[in-house]
mmCIF file of the C-alpha atoms, coordinates in Angstrom:
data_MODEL
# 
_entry.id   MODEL 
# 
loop_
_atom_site.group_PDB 
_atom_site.id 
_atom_site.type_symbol 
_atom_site.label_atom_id 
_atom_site.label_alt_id 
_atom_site.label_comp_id 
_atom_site.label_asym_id 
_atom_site.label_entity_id 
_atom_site.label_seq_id 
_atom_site.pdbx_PDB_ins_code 
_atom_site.Cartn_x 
_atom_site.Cartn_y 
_atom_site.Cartn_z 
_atom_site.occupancy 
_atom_site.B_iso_or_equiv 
_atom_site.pdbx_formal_charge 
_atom_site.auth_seq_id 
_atom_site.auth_comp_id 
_atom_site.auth_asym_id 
_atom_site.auth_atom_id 
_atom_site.pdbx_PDB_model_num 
ATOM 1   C CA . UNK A 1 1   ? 51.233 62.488 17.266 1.00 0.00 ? 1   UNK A CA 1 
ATOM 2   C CA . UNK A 1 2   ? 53.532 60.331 19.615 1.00 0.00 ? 2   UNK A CA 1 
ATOM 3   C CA . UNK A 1 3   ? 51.363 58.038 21.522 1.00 0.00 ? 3   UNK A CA 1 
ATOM 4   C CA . UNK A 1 4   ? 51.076 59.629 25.374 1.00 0.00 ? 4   UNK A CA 1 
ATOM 5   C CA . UNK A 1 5   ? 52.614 63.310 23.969 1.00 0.00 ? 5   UNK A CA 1 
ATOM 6   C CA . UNK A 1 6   ? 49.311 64.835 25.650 1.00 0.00 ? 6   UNK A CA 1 
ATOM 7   C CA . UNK A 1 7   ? 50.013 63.252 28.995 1.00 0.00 ? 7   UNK A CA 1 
ATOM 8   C CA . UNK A 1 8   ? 53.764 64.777 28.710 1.00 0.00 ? 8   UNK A CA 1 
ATOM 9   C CA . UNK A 1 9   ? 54.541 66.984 31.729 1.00 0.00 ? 9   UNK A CA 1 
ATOM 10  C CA . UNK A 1 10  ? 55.485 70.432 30.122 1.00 0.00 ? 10  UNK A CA 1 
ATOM 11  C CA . UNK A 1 11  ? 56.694 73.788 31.764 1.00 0.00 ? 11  UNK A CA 1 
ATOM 12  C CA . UNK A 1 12  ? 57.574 76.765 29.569 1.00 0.00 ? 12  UNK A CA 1 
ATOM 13  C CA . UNK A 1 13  ? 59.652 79.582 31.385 1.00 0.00 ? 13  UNK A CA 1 
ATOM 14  C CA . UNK A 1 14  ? 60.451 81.126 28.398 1.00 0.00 ? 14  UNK A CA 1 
ATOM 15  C CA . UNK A 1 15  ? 59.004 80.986 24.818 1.00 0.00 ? 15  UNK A CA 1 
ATOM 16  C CA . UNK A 1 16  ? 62.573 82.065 23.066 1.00 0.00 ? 16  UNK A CA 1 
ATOM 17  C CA . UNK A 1 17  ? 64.682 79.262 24.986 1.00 0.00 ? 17  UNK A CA 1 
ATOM 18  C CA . UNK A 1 18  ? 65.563 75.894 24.065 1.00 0.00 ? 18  UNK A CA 1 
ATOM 19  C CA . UNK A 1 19  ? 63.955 72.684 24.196 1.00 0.00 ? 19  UNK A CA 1 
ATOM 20  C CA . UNK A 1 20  ? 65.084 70.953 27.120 1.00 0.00 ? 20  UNK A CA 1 
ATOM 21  C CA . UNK A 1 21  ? 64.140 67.442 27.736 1.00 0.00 ? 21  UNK A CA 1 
ATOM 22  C CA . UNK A 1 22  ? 64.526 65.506 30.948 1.00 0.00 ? 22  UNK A CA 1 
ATOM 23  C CA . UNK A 1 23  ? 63.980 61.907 31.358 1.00 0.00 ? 23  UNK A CA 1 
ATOM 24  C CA . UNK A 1 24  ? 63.448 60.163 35.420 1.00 0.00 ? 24  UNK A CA 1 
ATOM 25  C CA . UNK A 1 25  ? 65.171 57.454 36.714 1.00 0.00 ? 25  UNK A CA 1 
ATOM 26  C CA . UNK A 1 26  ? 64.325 53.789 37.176 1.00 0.00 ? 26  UNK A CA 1 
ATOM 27  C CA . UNK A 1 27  ? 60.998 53.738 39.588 1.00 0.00 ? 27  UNK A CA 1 
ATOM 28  C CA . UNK A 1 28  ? 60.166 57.380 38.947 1.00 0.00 ? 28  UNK A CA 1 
ATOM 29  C CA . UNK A 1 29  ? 57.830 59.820 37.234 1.00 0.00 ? 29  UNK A CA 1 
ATOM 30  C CA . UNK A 1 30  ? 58.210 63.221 35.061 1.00 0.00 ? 30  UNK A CA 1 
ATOM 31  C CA . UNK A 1 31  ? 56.906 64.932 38.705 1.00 0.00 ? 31  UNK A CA 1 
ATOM 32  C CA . UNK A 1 32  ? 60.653 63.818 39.841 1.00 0.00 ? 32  UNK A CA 1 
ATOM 33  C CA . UNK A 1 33  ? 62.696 66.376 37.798 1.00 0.00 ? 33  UNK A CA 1 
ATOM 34  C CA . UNK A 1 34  ? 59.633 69.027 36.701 1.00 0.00 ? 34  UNK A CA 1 
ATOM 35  C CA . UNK A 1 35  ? 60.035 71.349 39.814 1.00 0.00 ? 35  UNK A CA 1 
ATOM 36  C CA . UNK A 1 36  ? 63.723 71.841 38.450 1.00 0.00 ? 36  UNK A CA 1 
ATOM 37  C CA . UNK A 1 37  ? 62.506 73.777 35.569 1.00 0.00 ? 37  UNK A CA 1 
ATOM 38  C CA . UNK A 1 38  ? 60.967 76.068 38.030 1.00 0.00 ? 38  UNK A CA 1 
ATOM 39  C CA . UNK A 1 39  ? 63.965 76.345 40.161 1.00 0.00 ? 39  UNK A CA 1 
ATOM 40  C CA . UNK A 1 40  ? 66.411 76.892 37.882 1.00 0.00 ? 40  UNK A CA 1 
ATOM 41  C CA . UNK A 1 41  ? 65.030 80.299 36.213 1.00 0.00 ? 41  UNK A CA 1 
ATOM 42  C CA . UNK A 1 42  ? 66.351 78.967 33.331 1.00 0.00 ? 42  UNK A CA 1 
ATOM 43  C CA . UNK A 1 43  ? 64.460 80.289 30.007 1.00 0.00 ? 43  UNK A CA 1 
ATOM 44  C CA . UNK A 1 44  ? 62.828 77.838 27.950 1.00 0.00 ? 44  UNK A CA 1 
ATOM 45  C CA . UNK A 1 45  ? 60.399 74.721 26.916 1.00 0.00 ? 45  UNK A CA 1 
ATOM 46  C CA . UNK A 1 46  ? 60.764 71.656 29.327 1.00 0.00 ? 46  UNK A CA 1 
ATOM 47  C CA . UNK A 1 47  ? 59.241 68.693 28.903 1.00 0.00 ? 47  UNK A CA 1 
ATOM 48  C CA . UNK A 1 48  ? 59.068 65.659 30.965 1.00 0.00 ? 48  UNK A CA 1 
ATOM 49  C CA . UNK A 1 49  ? 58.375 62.369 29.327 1.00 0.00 ? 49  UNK A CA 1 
ATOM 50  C CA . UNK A 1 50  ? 56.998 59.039 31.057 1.00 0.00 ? 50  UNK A CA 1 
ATOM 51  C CA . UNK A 1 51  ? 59.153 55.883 31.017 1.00 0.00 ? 51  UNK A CA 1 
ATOM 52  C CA . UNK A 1 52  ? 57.760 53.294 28.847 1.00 0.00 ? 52  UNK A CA 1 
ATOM 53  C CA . UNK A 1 53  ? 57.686 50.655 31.431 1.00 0.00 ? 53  UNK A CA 1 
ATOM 54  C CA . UNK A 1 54  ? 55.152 50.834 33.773 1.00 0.00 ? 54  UNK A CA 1 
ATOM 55  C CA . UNK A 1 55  ? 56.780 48.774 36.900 1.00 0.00 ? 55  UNK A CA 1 
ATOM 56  C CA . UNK A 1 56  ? 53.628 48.172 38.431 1.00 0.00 ? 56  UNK A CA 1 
ATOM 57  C CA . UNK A 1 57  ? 53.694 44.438 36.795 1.00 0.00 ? 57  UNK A CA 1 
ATOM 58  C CA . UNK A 1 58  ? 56.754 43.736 38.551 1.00 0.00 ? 58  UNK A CA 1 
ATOM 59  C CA . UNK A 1 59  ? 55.637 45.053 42.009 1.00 0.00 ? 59  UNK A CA 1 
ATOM 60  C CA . UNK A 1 60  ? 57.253 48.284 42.305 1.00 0.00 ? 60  UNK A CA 1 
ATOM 61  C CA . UNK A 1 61  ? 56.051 51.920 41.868 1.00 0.00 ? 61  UNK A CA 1 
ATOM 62  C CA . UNK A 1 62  ? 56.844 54.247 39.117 1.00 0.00 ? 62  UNK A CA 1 
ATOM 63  C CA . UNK A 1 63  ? 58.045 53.736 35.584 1.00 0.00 ? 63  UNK A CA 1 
ATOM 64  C CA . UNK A 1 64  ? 61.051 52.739 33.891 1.00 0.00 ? 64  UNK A CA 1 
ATOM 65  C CA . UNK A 1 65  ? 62.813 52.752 30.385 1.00 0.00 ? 65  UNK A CA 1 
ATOM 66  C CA . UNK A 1 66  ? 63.562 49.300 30.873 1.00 0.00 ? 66  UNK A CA 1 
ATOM 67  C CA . UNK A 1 67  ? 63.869 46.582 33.041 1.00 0.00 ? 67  UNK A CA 1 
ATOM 68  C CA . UNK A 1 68  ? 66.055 47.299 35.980 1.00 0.00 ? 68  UNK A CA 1 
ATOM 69  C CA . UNK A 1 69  ? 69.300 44.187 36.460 1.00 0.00 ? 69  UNK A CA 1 
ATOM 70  C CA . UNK A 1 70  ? 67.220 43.350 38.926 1.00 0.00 ? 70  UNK A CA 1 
ATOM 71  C CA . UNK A 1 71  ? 68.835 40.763 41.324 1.00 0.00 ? 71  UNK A CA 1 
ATOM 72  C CA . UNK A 1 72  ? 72.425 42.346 40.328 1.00 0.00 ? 72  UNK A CA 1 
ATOM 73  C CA . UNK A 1 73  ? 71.286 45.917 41.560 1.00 0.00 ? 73  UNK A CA 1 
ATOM 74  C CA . UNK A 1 74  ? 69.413 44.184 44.676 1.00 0.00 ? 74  UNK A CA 1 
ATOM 75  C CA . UNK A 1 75  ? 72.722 42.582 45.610 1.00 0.00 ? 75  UNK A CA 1 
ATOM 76  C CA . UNK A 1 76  ? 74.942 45.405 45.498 1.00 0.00 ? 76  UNK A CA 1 
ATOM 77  C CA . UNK A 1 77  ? 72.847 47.729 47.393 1.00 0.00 ? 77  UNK A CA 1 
ATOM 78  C CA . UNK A 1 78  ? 73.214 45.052 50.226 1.00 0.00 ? 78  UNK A CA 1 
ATOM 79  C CA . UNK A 1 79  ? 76.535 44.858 49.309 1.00 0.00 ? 79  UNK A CA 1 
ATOM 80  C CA . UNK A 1 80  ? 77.085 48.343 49.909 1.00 0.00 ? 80  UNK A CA 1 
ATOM 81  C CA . UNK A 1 81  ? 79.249 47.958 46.612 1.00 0.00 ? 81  UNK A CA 1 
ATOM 82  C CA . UNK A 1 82  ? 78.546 50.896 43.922 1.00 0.00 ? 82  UNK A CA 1 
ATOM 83  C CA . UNK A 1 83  ? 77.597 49.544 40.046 1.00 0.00 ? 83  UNK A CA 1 
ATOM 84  C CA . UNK A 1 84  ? 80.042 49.988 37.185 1.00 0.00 ? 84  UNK A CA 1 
ATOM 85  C CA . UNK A 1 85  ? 77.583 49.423 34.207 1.00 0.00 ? 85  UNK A CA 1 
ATOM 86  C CA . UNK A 1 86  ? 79.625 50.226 31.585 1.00 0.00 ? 86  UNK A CA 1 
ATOM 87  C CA . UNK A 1 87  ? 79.443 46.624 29.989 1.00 0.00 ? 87  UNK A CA 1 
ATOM 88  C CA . UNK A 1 88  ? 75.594 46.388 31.116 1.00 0.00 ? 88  UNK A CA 1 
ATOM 89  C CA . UNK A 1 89  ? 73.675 46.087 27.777 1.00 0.00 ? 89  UNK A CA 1 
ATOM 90  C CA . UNK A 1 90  ? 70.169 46.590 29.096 1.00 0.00 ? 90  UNK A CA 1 
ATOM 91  C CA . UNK A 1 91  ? 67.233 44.398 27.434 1.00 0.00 ? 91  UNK A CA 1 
ATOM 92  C CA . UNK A 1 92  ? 64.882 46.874 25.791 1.00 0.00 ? 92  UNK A CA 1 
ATOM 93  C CA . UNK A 1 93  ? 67.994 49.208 24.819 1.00 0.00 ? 93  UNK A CA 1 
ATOM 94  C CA . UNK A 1 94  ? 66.753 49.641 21.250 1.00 0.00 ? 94  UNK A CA 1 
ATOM 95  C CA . UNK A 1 95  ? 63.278 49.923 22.159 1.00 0.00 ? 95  UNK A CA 1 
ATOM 96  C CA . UNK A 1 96  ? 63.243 52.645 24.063 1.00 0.00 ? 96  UNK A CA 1 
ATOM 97  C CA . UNK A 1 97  ? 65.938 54.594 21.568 1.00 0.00 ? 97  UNK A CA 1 
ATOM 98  C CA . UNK A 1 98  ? 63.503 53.944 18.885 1.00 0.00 ? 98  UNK A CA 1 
ATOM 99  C CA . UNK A 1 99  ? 60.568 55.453 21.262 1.00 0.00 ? 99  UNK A CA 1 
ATOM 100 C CA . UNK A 1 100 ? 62.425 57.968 22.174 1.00 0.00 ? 100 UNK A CA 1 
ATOM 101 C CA . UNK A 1 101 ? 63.666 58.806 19.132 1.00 0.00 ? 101 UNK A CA 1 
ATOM 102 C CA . UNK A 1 102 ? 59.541 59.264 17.992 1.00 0.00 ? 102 UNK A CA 1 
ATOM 103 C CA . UNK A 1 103 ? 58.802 61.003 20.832 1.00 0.00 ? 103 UNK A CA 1 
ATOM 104 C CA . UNK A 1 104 ? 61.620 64.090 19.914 1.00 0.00 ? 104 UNK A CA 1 
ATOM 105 C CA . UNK A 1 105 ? 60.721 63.941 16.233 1.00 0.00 ? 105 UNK A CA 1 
ATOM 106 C CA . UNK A 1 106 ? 56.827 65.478 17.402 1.00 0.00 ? 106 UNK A CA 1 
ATOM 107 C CA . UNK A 1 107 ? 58.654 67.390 20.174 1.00 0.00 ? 107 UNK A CA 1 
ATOM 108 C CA . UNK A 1 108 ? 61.016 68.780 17.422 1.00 0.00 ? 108 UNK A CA 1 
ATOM 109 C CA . UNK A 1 109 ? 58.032 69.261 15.311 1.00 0.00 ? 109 UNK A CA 1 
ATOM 110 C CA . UNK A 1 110 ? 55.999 71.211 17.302 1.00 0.00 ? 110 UNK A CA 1 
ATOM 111 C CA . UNK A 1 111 ? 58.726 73.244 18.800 1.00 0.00 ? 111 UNK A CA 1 
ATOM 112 C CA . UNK A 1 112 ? 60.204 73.971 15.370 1.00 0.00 ? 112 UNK A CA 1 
ATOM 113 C CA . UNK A 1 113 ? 64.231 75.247 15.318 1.00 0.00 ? 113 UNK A CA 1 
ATOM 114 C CA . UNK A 1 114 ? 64.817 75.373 18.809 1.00 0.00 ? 114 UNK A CA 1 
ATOM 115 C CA . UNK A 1 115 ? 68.262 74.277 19.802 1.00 0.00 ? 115 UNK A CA 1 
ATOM 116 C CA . UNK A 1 116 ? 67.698 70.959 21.973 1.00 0.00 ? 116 UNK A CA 1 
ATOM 117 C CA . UNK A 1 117 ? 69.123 69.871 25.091 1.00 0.00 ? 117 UNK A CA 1 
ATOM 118 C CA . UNK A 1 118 ? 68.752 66.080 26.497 1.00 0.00 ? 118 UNK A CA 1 
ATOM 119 C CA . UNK A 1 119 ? 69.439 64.688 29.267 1.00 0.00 ? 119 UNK A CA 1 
ATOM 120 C CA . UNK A 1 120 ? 67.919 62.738 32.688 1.00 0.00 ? 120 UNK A CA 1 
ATOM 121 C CA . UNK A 1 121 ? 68.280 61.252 36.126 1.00 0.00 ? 121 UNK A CA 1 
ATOM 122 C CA . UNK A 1 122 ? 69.815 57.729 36.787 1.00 0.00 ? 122 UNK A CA 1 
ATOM 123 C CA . UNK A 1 123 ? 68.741 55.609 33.819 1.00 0.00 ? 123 UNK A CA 1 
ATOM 124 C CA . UNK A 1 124 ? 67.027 58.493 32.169 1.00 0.00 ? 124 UNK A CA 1 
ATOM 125 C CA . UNK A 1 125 ? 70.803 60.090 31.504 1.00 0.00 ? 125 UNK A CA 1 
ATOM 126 C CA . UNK A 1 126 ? 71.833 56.593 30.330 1.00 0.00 ? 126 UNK A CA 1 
ATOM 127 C CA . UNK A 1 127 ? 68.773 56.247 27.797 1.00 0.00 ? 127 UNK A CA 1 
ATOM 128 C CA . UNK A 1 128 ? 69.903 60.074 26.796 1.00 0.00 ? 128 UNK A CA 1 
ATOM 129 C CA . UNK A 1 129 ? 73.320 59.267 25.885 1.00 0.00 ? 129 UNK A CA 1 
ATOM 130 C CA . UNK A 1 130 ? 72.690 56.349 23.967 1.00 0.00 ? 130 UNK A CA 1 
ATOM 131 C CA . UNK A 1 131 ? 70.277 57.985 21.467 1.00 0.00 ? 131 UNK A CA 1 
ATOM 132 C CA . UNK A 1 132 ? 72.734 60.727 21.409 1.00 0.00 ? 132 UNK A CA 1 
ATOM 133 C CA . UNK A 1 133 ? 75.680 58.230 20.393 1.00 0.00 ? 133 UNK A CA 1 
ATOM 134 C CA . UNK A 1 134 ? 73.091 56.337 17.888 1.00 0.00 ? 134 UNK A CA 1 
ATOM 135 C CA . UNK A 1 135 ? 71.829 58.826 16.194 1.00 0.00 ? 135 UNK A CA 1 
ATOM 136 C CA . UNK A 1 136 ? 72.822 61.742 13.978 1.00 0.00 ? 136 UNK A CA 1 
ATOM 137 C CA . UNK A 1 137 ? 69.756 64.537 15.678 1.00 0.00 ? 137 UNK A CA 1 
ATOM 138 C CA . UNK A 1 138 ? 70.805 67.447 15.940 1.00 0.00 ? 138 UNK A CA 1 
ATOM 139 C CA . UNK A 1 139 ? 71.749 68.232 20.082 1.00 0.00 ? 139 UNK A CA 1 
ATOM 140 C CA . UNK A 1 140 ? 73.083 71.278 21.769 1.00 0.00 ? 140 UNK A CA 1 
ATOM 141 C CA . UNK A 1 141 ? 73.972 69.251 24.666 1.00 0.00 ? 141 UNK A CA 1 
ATOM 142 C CA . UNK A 1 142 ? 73.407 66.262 26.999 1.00 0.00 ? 142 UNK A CA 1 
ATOM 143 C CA . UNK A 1 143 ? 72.957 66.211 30.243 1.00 0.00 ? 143 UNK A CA 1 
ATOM 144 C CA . UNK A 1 144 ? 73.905 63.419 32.925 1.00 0.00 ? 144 UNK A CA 1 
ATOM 145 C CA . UNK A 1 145 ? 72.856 63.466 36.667 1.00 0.00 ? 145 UNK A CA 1 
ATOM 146 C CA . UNK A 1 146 ? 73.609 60.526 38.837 1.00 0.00 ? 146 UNK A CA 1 
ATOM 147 C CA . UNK A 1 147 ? 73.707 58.267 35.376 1.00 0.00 ? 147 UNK A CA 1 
ATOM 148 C CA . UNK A 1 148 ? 76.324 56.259 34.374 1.00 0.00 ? 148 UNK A CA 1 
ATOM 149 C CA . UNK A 1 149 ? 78.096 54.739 31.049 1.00 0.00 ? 149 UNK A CA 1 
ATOM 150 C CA . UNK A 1 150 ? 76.237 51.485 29.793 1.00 0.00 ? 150 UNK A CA 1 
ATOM 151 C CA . UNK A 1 151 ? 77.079 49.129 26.937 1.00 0.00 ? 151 UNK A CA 1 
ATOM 152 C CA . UNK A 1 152 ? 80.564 50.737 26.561 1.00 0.00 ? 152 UNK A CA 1 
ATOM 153 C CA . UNK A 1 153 ? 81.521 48.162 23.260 1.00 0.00 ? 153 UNK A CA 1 
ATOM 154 C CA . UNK A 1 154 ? 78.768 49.933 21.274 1.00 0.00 ? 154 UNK A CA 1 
ATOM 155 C CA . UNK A 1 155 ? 79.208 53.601 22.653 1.00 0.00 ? 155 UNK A CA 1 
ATOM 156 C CA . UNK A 1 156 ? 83.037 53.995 22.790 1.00 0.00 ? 156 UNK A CA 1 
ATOM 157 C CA . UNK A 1 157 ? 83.651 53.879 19.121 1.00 0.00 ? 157 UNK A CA 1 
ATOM 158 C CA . UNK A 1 158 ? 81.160 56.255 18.903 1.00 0.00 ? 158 UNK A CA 1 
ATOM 159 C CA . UNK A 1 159 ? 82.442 59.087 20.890 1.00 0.00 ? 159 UNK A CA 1 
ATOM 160 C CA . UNK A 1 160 ? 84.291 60.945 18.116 1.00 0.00 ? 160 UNK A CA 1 
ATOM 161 C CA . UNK A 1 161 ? 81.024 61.024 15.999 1.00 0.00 ? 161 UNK A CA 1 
ATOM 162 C CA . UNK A 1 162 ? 80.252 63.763 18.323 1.00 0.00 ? 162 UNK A CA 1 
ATOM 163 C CA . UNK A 1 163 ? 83.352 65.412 19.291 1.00 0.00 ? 163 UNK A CA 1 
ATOM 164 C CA . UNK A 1 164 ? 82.369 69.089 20.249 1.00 0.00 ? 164 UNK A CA 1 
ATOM 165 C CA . UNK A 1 165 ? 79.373 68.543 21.544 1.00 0.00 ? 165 UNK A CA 1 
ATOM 166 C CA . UNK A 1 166 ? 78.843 70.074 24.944 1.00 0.00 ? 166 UNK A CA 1 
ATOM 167 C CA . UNK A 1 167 ? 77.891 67.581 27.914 1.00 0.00 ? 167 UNK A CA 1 
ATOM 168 C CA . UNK A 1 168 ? 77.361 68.313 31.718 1.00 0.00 ? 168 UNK A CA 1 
ATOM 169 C CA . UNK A 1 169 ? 77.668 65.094 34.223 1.00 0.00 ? 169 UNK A CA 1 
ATOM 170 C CA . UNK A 1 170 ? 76.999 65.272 38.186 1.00 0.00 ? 170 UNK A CA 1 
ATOM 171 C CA . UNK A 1 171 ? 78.053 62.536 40.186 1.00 0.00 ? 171 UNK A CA 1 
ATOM 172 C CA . UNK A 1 172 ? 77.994 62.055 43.980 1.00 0.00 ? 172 UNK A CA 1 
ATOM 173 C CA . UNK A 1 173 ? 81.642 60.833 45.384 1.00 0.00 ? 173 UNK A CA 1 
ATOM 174 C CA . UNK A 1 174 ? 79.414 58.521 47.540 1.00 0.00 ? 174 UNK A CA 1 
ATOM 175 C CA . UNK A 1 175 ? 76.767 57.317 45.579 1.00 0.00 ? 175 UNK A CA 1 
ATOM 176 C CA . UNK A 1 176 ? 75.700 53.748 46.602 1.00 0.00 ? 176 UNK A CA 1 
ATOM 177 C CA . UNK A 1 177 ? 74.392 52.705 43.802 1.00 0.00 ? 177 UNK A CA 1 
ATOM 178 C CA . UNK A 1 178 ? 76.293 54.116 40.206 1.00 0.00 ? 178 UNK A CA 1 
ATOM 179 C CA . UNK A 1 179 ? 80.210 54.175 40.608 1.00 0.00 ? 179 UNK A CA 1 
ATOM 180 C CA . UNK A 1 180 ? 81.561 57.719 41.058 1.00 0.00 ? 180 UNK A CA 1 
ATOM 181 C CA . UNK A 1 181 ? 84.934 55.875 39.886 1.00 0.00 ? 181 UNK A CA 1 
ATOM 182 C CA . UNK A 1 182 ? 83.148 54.524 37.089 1.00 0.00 ? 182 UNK A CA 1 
ATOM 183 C CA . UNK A 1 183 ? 81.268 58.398 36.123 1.00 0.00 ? 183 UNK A CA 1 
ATOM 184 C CA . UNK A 1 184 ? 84.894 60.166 36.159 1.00 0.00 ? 184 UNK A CA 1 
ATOM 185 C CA . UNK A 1 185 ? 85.964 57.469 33.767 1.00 0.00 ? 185 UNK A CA 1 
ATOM 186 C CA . UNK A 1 186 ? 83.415 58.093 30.895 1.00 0.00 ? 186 UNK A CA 1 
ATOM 187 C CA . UNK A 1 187 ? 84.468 61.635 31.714 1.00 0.00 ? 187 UNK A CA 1 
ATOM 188 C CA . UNK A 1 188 ? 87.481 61.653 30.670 1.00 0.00 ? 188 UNK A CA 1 
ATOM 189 C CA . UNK A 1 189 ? 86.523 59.524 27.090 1.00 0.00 ? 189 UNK A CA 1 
ATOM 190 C CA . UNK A 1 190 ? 84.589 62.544 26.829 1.00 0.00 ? 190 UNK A CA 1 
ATOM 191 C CA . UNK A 1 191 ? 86.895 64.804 26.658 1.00 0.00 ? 191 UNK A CA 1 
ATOM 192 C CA . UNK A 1 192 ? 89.885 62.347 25.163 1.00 0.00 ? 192 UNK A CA 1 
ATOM 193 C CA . UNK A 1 193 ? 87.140 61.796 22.184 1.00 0.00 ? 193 UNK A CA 1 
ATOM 194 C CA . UNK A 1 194 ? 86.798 65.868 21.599 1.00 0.00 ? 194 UNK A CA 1 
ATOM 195 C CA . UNK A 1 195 ? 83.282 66.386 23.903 1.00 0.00 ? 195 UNK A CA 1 
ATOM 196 C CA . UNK A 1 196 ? 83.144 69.911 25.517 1.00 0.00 ? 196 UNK A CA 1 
ATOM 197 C CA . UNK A 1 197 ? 82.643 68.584 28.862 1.00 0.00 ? 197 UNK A CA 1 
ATOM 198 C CA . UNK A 1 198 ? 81.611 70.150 32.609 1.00 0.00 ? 198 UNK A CA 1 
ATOM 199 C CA . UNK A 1 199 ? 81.613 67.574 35.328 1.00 0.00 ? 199 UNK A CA 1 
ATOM 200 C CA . UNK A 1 200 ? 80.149 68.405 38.966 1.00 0.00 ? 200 UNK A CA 1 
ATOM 201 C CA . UNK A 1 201 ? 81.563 66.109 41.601 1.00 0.00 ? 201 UNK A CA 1 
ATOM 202 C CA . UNK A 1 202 ? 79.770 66.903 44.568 1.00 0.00 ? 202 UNK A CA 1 
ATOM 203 C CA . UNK A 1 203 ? 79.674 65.017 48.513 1.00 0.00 ? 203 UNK A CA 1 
ATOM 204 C CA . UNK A 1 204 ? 76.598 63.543 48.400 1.00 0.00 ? 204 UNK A CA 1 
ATOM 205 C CA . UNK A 1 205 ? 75.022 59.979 46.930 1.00 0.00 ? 205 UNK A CA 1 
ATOM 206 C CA . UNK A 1 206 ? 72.400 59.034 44.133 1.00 0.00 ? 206 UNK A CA 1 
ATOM 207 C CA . UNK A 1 207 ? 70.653 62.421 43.882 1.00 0.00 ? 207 UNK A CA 1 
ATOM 208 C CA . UNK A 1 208 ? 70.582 66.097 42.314 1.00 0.00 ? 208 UNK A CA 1 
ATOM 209 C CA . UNK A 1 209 ? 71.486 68.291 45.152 1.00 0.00 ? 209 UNK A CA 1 
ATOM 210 C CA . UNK A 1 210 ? 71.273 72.184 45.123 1.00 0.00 ? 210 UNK A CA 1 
ATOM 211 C CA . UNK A 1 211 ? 75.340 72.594 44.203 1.00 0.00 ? 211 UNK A CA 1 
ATOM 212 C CA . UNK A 1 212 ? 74.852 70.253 41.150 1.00 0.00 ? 212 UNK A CA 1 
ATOM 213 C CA . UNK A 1 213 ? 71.343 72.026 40.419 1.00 0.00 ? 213 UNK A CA 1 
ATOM 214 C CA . UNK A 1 214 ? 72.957 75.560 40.298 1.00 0.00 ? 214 UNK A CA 1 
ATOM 215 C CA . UNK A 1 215 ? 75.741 74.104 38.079 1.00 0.00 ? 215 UNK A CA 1 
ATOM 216 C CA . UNK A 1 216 ? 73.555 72.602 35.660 1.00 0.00 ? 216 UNK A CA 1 
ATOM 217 C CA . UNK A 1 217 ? 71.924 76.419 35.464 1.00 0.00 ? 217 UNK A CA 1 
ATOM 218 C CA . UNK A 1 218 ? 75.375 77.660 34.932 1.00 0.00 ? 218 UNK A CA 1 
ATOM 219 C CA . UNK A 1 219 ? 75.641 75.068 32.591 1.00 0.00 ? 219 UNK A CA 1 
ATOM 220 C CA . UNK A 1 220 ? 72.725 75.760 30.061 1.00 0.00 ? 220 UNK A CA 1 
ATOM 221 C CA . UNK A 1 221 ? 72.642 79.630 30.383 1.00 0.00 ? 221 UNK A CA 1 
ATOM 222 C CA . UNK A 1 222 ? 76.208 79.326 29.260 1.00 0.00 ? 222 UNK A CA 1 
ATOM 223 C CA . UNK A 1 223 ? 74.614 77.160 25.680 1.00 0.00 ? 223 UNK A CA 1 
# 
């Protein structure tokens, strides 16, 4: 068993539906995203891991799946100046892919040949995409809300490896803190690199609001 898979938040809404797993942002929980499984009426088996890093060390609440820029983020939040991460290579990266990458072989296990969706808020969509670029799993889609490209020397050449693959991405136009310039960008390598791709622009900033909610229901009824 995956160490922590019994303190996984689960909700089932439908025991012939996929496997859909949704990953919190930086300073967050599983309790963040769970109530969208109810919401959605969307059939199938969500689960709702916990980050790895428990930010209570470095004087902040919640969990992470890895250490925030720190003084980088601080400053452009004062700065009022969105983040283009794309050539942020987080410390921890492969950690938490490898972890992660455990964690879905139980999930996939115990769920046994249920398509699988993956996806997250923030930094949990980042962490998403780059196990989906670095590794061969099988994946009916991935999802992004309010996340953002990271580490774009190691993931662009990787893009074709999963041309057809369906994605969904929601981005506020004025998020403060992840470029919406930045999100339409890796949008459009998507779909240059073969990706079957639905992207949500909504008004709004760093958040999953109730037009990118009903989307992403749109979006996985359609799988």
């Amino acid at each position: 068993m995956y160490p922590g898979q019994d303190k996984l938040l689960r909700v089932t809404t439908g025991d012939h539906g996929p496997l859909v797993v949704l990953l919190h942002g930086f300073a967050g929980g599983p309790e963040d995203l769970e109530p969208f499984a109810r919401s959605m009426g969307v059939p199938g088996r969500f689960i709702f891991p916990s980050g790895f890093i428990d930010l209570a060390a470095h004087g902040r609440p919640g969990r992470a799946w890895w250490p925030s820029d720190g003084s980088a983020r601080e400053q452009a939040m004062r700065d009022g100046a969105a983040r283009d991460l794309s050539d942020f290579e987080p410390p921890g990266l492969g950690f938490a892919r490898d972890e992660l990458n455990a964690l879905l072989d139980a999930l996939s296990a115990e769920a046994g040949p249920s398509p699988l969706i993956l996806g997250g808020f923030s930094q949990g969509a980042m962490l998403a995409f780059d196990l989906a670029l670095n590794s061969r799993r099988a994946l009916s889609a991935v999802v992004q809300l309010s996340g953002a490209r990271i580490a774009q020397r190691r993931w662009n050449p990787l893009l074709v490896r999963r041309a057809g693959t369906r994605a969904f991405i929601s981005h506020g136009r004025s998020d403060p803190d992840l470029a919406f310039s930045a999100a339409t960008r890796f949008g459009a390598d998507l779909r240059t690199a073969g990706w079957g791709l639905e992207f949500c622009a909504f008004d709004g900033g760093h958040e999953v609001p109730l037009v990118a909610l009903r989307a992403l229901k749109r979006f996985l009824l359609s799988l």
